[in-house]
RODO-2510 file (C-alpha; in nm, 4 decimals, decimal comma):
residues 459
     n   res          X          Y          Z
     1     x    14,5473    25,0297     1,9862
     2     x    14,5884    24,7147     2,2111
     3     x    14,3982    24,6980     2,5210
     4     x    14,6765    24,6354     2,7972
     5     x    14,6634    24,7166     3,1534
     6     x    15,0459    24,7669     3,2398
     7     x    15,3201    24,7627     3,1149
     8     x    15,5645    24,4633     3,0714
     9     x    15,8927    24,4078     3,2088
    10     x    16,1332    24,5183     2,8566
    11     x    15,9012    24,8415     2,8252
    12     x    16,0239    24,9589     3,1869
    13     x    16,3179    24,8388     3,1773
    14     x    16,3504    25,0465     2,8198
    15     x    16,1785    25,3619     3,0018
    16     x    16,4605    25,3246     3,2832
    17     x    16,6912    25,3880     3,0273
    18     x    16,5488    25,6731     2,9026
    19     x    16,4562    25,8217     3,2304
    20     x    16,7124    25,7468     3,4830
    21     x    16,6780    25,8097     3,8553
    22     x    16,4026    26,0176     3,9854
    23     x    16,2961    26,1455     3,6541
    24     x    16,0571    25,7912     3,6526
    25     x    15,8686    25,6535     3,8698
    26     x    15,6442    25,3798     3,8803
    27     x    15,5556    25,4264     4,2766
    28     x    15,1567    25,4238     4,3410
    29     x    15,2004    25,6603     4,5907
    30     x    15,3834    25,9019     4,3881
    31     x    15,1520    25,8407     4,0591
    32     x    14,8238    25,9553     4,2223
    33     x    14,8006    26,2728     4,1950
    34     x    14,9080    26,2718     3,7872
    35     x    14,5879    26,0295     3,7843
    36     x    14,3895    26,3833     3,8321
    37     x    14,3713    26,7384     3,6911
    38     x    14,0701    26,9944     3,8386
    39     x    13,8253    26,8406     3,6880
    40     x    13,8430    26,5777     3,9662
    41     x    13,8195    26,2534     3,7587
    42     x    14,0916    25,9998     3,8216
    43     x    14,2309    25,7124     3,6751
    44     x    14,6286    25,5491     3,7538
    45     x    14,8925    25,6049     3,5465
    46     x    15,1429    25,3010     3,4591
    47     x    15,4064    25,5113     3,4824
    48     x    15,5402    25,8926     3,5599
    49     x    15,7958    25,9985     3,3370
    50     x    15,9804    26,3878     3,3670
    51     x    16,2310    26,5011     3,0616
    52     x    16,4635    26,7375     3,0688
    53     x    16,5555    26,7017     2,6804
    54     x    16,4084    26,6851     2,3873
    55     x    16,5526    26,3903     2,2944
    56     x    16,4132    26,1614     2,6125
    57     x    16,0755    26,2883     2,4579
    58     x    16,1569    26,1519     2,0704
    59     x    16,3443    25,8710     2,2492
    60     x    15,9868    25,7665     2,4801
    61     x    15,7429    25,8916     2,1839
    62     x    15,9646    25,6270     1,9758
    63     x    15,9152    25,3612     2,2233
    64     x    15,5216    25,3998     2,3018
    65     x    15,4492    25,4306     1,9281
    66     x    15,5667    25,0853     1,8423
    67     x    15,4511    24,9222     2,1403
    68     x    15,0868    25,0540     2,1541
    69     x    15,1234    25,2459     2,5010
    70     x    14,9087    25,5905     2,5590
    71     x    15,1139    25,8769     2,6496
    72     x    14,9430    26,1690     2,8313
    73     x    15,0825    26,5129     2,8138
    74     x    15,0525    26,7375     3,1278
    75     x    15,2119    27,0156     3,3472
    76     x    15,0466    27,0947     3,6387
    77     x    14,6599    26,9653     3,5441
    78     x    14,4738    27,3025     3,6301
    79     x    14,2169    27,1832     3,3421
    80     x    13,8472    27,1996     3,4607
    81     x    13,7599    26,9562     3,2252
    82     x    13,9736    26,6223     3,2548
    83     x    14,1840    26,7072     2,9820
    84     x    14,4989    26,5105     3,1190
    85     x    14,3387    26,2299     3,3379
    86     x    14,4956    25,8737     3,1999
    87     x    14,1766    25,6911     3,1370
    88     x    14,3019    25,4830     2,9033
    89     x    14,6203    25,4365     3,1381
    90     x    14,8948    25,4573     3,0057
    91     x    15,2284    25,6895     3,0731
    92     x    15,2087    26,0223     3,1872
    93     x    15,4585    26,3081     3,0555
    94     x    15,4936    26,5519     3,2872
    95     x    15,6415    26,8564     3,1551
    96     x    15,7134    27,0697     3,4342
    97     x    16,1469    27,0114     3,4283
    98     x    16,1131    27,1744     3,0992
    99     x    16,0917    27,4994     3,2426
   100     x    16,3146    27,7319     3,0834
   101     x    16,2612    28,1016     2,9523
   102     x    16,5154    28,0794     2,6576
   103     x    16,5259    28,3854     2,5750
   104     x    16,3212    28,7103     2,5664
   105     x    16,4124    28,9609     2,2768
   106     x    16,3029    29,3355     2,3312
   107     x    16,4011    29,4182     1,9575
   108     x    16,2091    29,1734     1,8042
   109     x    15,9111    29,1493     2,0681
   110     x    15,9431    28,7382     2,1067
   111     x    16,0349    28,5422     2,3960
   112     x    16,1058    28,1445     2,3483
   113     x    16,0231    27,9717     2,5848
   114     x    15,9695    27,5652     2,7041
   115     x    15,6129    27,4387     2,7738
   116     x    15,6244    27,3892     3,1723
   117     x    15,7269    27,7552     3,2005
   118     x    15,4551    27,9028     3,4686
   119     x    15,2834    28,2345     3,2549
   120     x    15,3034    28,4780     3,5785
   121     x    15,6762    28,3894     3,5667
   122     x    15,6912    28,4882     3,1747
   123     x    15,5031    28,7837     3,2728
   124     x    15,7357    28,9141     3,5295
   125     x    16,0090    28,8684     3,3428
   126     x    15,8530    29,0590     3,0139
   127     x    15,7612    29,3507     3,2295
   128     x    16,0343    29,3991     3,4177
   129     x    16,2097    29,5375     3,0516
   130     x    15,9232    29,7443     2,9352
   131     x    15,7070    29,3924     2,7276
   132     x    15,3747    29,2303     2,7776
   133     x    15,2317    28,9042     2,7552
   134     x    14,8476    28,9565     2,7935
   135     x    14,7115    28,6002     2,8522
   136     x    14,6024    28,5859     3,1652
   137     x    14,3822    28,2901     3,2673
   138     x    14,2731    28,2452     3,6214
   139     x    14,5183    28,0353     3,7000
   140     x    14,8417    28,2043     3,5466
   141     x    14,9968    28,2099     3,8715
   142     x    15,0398    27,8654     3,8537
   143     x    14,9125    27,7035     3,5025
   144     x    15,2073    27,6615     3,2350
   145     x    15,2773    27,8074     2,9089
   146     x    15,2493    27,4620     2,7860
   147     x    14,9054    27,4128     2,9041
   148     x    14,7909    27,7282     2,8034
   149     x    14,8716    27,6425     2,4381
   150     x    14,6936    27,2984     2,4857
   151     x    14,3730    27,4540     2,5888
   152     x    14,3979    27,7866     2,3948
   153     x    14,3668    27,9445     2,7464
   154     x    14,1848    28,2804     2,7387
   155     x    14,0960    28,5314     3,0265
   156     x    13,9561    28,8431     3,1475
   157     x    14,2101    29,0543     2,8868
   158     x    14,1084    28,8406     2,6051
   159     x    13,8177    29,0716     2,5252
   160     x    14,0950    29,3227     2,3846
   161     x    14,3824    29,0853     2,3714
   162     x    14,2663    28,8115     2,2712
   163     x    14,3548    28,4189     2,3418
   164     x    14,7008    28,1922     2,3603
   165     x    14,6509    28,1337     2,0261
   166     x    14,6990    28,4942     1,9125
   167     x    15,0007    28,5161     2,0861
   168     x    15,1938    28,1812     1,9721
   169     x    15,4410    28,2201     1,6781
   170     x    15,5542    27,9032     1,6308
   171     x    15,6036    27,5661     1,7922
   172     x    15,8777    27,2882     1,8009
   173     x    15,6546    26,9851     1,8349
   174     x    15,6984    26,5746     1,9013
   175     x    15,5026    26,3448     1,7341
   176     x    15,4340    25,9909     1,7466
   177     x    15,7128    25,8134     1,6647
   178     x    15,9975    26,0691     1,7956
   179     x    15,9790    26,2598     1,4852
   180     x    16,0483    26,6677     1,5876
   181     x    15,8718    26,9333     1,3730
   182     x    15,8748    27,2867     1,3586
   183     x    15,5637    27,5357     1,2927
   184     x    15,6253    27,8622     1,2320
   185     x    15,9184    28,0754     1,3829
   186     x    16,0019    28,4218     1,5584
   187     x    15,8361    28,6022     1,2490
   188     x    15,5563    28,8242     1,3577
   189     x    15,4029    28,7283     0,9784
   190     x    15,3811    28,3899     0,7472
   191     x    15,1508    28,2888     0,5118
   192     x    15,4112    27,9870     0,3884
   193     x    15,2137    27,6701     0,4012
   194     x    14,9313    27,5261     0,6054
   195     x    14,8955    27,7280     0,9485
   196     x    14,9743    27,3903     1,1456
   197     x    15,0606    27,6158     1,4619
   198     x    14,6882    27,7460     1,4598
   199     x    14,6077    27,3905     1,4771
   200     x    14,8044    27,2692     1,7394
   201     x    14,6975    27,5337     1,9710
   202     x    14,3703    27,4289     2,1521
   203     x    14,4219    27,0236     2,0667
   204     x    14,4398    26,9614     2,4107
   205     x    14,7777    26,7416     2,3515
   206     x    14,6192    26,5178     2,1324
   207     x    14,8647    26,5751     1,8023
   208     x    15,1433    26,6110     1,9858
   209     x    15,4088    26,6837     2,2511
   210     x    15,4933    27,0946     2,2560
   211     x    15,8090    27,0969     2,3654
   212     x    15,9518    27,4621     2,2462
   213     x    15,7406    27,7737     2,1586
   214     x    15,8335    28,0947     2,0279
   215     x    15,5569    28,3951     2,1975
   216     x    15,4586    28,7354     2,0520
   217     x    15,4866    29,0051     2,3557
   218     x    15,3407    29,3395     2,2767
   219     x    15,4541    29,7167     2,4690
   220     x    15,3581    29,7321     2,8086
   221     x    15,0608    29,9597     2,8404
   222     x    15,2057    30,3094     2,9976
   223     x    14,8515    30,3608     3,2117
   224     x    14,5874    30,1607     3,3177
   225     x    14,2541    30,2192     3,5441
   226     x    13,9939    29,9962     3,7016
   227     x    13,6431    30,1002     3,7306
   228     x    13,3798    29,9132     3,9908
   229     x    12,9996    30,0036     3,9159
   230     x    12,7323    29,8871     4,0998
   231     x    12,3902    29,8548     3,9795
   232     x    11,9905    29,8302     4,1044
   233     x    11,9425    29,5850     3,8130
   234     x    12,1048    29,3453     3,6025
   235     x    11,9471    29,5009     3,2898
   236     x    12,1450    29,8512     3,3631
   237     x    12,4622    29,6995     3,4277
   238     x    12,4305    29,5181     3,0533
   239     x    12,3263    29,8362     2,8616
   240     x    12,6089    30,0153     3,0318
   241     x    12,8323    29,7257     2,8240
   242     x    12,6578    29,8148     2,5720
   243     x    12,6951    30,2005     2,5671
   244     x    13,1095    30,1789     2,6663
   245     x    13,1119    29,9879     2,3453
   246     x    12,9265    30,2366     2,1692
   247     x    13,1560    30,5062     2,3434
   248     x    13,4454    30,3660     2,1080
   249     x    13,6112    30,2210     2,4246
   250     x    13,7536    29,8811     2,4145
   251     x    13,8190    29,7750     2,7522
   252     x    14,0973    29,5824     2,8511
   253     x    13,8821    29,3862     3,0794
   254     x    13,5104    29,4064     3,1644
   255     x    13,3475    29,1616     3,3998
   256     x    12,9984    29,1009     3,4703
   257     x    12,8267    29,0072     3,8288
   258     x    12,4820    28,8873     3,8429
   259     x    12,2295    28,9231     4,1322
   260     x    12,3386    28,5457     4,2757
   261     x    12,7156    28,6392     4,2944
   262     x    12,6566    28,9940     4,4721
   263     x    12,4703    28,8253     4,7690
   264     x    12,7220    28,4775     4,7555
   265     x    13,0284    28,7919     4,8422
   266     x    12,8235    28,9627     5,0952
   267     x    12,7547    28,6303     5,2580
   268     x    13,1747    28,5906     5,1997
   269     x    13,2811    28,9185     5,3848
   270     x    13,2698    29,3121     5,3706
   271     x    13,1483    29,4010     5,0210
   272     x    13,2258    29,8028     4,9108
   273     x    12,8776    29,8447     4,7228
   274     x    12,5556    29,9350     4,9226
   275     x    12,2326    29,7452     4,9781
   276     x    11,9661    29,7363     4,6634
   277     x    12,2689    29,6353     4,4416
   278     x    12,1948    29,3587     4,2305
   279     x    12,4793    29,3751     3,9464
   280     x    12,8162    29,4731     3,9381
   281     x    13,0715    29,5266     3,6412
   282     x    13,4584    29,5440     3,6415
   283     x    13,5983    29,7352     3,3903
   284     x    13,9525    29,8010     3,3413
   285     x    14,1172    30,0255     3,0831
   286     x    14,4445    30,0882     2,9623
   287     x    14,6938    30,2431     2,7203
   288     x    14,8604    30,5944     2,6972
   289     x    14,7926    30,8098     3,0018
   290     x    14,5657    31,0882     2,8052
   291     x    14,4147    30,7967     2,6264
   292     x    14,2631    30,6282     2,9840
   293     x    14,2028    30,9532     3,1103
   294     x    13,9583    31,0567     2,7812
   295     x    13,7850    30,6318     2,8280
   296     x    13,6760    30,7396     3,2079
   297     x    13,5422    31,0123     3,1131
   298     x    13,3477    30,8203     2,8463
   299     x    13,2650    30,5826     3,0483
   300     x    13,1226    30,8519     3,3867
   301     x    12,8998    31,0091     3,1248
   302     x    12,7153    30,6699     3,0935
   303     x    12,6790    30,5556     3,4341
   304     x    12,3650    30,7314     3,4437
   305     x    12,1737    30,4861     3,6936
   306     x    12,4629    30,3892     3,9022
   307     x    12,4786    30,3222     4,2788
   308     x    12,8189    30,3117     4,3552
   309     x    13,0954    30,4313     4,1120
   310     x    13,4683    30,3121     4,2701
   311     x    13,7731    30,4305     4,0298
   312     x    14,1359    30,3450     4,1116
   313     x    14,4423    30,2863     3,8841
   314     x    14,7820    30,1933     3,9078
   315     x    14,9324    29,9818     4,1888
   316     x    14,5626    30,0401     4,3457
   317     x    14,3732    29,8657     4,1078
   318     x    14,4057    29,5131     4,2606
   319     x    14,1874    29,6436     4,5407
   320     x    13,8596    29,6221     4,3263
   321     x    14,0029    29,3349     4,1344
   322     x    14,0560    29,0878     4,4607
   323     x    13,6405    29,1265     4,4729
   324     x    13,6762    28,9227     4,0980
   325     x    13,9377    28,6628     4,2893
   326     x    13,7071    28,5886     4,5720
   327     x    13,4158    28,4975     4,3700
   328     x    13,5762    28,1283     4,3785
   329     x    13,6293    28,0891     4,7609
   330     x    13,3113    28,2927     4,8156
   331     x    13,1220    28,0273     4,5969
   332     x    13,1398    27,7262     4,8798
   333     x    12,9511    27,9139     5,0970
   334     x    12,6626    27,8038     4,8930
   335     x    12,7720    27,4139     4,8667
   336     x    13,0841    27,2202     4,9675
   337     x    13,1714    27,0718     4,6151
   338     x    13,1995    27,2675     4,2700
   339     x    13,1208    27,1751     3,9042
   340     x    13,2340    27,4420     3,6938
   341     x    13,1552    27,5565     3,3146
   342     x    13,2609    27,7847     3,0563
   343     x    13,0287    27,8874     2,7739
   344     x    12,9852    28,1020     2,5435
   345     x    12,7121    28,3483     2,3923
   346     x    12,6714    28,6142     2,1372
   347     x    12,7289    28,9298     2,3587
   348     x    12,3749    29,0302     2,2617
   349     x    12,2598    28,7425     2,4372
   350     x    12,3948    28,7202     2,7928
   351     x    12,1291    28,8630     3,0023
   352     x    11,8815    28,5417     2,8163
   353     x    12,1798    28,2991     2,8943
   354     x    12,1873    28,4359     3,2613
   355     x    11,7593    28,4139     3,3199
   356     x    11,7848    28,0586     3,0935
   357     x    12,0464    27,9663     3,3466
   358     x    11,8613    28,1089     3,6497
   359     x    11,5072    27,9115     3,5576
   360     x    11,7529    27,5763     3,5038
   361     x    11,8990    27,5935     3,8108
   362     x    11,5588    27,6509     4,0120
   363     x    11,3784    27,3827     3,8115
   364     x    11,6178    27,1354     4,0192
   365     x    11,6783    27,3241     4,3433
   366     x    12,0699    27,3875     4,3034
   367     x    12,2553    27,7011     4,3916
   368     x    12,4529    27,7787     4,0633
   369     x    12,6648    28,0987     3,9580
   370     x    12,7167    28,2475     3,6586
   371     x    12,9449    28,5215     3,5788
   372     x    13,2284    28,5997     3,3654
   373     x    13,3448    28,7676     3,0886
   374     x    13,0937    29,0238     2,9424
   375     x    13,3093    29,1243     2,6992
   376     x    13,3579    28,8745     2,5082
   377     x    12,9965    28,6474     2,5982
   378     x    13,2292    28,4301     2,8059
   379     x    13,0238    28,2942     3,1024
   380     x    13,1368    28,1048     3,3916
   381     x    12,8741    27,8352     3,5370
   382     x    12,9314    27,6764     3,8510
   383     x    12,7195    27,4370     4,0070
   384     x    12,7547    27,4022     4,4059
   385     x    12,6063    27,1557     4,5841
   386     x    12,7008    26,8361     4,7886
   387     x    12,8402    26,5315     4,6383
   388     x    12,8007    26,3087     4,9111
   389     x    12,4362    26,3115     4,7798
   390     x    12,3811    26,0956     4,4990
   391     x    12,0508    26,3054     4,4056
   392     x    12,2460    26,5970     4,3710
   393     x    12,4787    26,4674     4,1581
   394     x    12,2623    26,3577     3,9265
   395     x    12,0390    26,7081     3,9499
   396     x    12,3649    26,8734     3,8397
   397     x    12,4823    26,6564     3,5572
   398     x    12,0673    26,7000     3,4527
   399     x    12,1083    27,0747     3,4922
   400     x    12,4486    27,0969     3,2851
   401     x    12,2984    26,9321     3,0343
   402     x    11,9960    27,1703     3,0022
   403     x    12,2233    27,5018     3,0166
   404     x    12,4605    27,3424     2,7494
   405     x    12,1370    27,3030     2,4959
   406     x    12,0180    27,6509     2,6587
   407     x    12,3666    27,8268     2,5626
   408     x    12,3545    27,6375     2,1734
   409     x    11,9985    27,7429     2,1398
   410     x    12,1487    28,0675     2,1511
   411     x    12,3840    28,0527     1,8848
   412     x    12,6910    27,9954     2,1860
   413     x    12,9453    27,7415     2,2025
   414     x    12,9539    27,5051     2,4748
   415     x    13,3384    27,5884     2,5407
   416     x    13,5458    27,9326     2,5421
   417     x    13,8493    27,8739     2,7421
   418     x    13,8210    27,5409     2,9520
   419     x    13,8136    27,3364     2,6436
   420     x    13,6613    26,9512     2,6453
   421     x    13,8498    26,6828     2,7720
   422     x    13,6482    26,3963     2,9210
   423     x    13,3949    26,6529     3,0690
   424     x    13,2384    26,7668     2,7322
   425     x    13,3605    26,4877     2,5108
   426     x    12,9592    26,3039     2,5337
   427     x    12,8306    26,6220     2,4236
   428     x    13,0688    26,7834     2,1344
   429     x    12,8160    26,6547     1,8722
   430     x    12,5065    26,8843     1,9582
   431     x    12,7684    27,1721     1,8627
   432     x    13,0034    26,9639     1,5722
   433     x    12,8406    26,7510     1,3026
   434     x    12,9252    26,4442     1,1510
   435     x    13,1489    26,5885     0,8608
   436     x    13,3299    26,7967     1,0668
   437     x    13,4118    26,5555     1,3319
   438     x    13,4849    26,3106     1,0859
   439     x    13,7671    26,5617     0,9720
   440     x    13,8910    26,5957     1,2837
   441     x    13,9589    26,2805     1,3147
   442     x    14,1411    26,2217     1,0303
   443     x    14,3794    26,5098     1,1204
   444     x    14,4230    26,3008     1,4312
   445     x    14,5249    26,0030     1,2436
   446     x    14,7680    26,1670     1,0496
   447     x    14,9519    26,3725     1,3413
   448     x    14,8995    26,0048     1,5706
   449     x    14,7909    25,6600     1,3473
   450     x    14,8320    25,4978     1,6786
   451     x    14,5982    25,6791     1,8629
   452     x    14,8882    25,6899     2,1411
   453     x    14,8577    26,0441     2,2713
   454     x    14,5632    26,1405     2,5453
   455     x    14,3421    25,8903     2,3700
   456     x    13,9588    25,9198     2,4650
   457     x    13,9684    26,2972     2,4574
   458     x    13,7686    26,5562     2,2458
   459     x    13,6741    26,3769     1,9981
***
């Protein structure tokens, strides 16, 4: 690729044609806040651009593949991990006017949808006639189908559910140099080819532009139940995962509080769980109604050291699970500003993660939280502290470095859900070799020769 800084007069004058009125802009003031996602880096586009149609995206993906420009995919940049920041500069593609839920078929348990489509909308809409869509990252209230697929989002569900990528069909797809493919379909099978879907899910819009996908939605569970348990000691709280597994219970959800988040909520606010508590899980169930009702009993007969036992279910349930959503606010009462990781260990292994993690974190004087997914080894590490401190800063990027090596000692992967971006891109190699980056690469080439889209990412 050319190194340019701008763009010249012909190439906006040919993106005015392809994006008329307010669906450009090339206004500072209006660009700055595509020059960030939530990772927090920034760098200025050249130029917002916001189709409609398919055919503006061939018509621009035409344009910036024989003139050399970067194109960055986004929606609405809830990444951790500066997955969508322009560093290279470049356009930006938001996706968000592409926002249709085609269709949603209850015979043939698919909806099609467009990628900036917000998943608590798709939700709604699936439930409301008896369907499911389980993904449910953290930020599904406002994070786009689109995205999701980018990232291979995951979530608390995931543990029974599964990822994004279990869920996507098929994919209409623009690639450098306008030309529109099509992976896969509304089958709920296929074995016919390469599974090129599979790949573009979790490439972090690096291949190319999703710009149609086609969604498996499952039977909306007829029960459900959420179970709080508080413990004395982190080690109870982890054979208790242990023991529901061994119960033949797979929960629908099961998260995992450590010592450092129980007193960061009790500094927050009210907490339902007495003093001496030092763990907590969240476990919620569901399925038929006699099947939940048989899991809690499983699940009571093992709570044998237990010091507070809270069971709701239905509407109720998002009582116990607002104590999950508050863990974020709750978390700047230890430190103004936030780095945040996901990582991910063999399940066997998250009580070492969470001491290797504790002894990291005092070795440089930081207040850091980790907590997450049990289920599935999925743990969430943030870092607070104060960035106004150039000390810190570097204490944390020191730390983060130590807890990725910690979590790969372990046999973990340095991502599960947040993916790599700018954030991880210095560090993919401890986990990835040489071979099998150098094959990643070359799929790169042959999706983009150019190197046009979200250059400088992953790899």
């Amino acid at each position: 690729m050319n190194i340019k800084s701008s763009l010249s007069r012909s190439q906006i004058k040919a993106l005015g044609n392809i994006f008329p009125g307010d669906s450009m802009t090339l206004m500072p003031a209006e660009m700055l806040i595509y020059g960030t996602d939530a990772g927090r880096k920034f760098s200025m586009p050249w130029a917002v651009v916001r189709p409609e149609r398919v055919s503006q995206v061939q018509q621009l993906l035409r344009l910036a593949h024989e003139e050399d420009i970067p194109v960055v995919p986004r929606a609405r940049g809830t990444n951790v991990v500066s997955a969508c920041v322009p560093d290279q500069g470049g356009i930006v593609l938001s996706c968000l006017k592409m926002n249709k839920i085609l269709s949603i078929d209850p015979d043939d348990f698919t909806a099609q949808v467009q990628p900036g489509v917000i998943t608590h909308d798709l939700q709604q809409k699936a439930r409301a006639i008896g369907l499911f869509y389980p993904p449910d990252p953290a930020s599904m209230r406002v994070s786009t189908i689109g995205g999701n697929i980018a990232t291979n989002a995951g979530g608390m569900s995931a543990v029974k559910y599964g990822v994004t990528r279990d869920y996507i069909l098929g994919l209409e797809v623009v690639l450098p140099g306008g030309e529109l493919i099509r992976t896969g379909g509304r089958v709920h099978k296929n074995v016919v080819g390469l599974n090129l879907t599979s790949l573009l899910v979790g490439s972090e819009g690096t291949l190319g532009v999703i710009v149609k996908a086609w969604l498996k939605l499952l039977p909306g569970p007829e029960s459900s139940a959420t179970v709080l348990a508080c413990f004395g000691h982190e080690k109870e709280a982890l054979a208790t995962v242990r023991d529901v597994f061994r119960q033949g219970i797979l929960p629908c959800a099961m998260e995992f509080f450590p010592s450092e988040v129980i007193k960061c909520l009790a500094v927050y606010g009210p907490v339902p769980w007495p003093e001496g508590s030092k763990s907590a899980l969240i476990i919620k169930l569901d399925g038929s109604r006699e099947c939940v009702e048989r899991e809690i009993k499983k699940i009571q007969s093992v709570m044998e050291n237990v010091l507070h036992f809270d069971l709701t279910m239905g509407e109720d349930e998002d009582r116990i699970w607002e104590i999950r959503r508050l863990i974020n606010p709750a978390s700047y009462v230890l430190g103004p500003d936030k780095v945040s990781d996901d990582v991910v260990v063999p399940r066997g292994k998250i009580l070492d993660a969470i001491r290797g993690i504790r002894h990291i974190s005092k070795k440089y004087g930081l207040n850091t939280l980790a907590f997450g997914h049990v289920g599935d080894g999925n743990i969430h590490v943030n870092f607070m502290y104060d960035a106004s401190d150039q000390n810190r800063q570097k204490d944390v990027e020191r730390s983060r470095q130590e807890v990725l090596r910690l979590i790969l000692d372990l046999g973990g992967s340095m991502s599960g859900e947040h993916g790599v971006g700018l954030s991880k891109k210095p560090f993919i190699s401890w986990q990835l070799g040489p071979g099998e980056l150098e094959i990643m690469r070359k799929v790169k080439k042959v999706f983009d020769p150019g190197n046009i889209l979200n250059p400088g990412k992953v790899w």
